[in-house]
C-alpha positions in Angstrom: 11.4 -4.6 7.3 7.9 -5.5 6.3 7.2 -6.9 2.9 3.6 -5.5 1.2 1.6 -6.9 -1.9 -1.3 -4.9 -2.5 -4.8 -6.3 -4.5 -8.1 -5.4 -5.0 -8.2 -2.9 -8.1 -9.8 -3.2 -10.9 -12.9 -1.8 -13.0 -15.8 0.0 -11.2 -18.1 2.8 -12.1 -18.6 6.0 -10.8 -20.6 5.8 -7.6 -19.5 2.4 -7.0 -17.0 1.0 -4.6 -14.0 -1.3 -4.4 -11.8 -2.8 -1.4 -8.0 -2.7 -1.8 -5.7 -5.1 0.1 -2.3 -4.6 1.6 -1.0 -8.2 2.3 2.3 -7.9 4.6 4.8 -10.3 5.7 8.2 -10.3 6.9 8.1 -8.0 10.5 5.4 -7.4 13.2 2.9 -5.4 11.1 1.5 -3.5 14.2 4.8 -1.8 14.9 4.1 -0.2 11.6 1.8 2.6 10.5 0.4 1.9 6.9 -0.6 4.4 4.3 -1.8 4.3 1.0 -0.7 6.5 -1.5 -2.2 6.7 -5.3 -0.6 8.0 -8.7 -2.7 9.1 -11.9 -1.4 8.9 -15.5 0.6 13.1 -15.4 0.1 13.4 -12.1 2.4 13.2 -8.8 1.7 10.6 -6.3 -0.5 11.7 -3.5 -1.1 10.9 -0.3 -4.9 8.8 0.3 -4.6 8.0 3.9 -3.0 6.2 7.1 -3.8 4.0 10.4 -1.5 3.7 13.1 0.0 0.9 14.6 -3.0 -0.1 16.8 -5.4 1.5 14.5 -6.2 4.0 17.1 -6.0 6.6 14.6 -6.5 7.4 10.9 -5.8 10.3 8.5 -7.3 11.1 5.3 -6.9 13.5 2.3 -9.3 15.9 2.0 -9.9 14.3 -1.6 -11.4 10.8 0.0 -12.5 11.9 3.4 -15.8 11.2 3.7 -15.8 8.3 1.0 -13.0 6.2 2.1 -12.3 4.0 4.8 -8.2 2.5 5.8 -8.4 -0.4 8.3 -6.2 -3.2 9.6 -6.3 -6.8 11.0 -3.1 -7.2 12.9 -3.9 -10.4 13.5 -4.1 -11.5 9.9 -1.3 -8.9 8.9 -3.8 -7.5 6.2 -4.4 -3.6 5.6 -7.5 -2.2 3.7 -9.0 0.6 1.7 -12.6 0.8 1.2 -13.3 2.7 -1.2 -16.7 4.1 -1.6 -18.7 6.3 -4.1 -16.0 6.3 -6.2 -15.3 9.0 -8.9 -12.9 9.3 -11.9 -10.8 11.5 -10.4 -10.1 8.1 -8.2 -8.8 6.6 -11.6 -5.1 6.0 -10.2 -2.5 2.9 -9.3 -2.8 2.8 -5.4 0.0 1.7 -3.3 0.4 0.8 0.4 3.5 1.3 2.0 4.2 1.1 5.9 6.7 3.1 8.0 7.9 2.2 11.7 5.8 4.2 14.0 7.5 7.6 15.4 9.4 7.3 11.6 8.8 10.3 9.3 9.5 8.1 6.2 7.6 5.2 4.3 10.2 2.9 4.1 8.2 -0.3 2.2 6.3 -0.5 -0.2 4.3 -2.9 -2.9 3.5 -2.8 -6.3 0.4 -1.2 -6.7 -3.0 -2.2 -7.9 -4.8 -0.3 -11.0 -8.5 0.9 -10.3 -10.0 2.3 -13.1 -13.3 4.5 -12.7 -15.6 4.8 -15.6 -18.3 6.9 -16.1 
């Protein structure tokens, strides 16, 4: 099982961007698929989006498509979200978890990192 410490958040205004980290340790991170998942104050954690293994393929919520951006370095064991044009319905704590790939459930996840959007 992979271990995950996500960084990156913090202030930005509206229109501007941040990049979010997913450091991992403890397995081979390619075997895993990585998403990243966000939670706002009263609201129910959402999907964001999700790169494969290989980072052949990505997924994104129809909410961030367009404006967001997962990647991975296998090589460095490091996932990211670029986040672009960012608006305060953005305003969340964003998680990355990973799942095994061919799993149907995220079985690690980190802490989370705050962004804050302000207008």
């Amino acid at each position: 099982q992979v271990q995950l410490v996500a960084s990156g958040g913090g202030l930005v205004q509206a229109g501007g961007s941040l990049r979010l980290s997913c450091a991992t340790s403890g397995g081979t991170f390619s075997n895993y698929v990585m998403g990243w998942f966000r939670q706002a104050p009263g609201k129910e954690r959402e999907f964001v989006a999700l790169i494969t293994g290989s980072g052949a393929s990505t997924s994104y919520a129809d909410s961030v498509k367009g404006r967001f951006t997962i990647s991975r370095d296998n090589a460095k064991s490091i996932g990211y979200l670029q986040m672009n044009s960012l608006k305060r319905d953005d305003a969340a704590v964003y998680y990355c978890a990973a799942r095994r790939s061919g799993g149907n459930q995220y079985e690690c996840w980190g802490q989370g990192t705050q962004v804050t959007v302000s207008s």
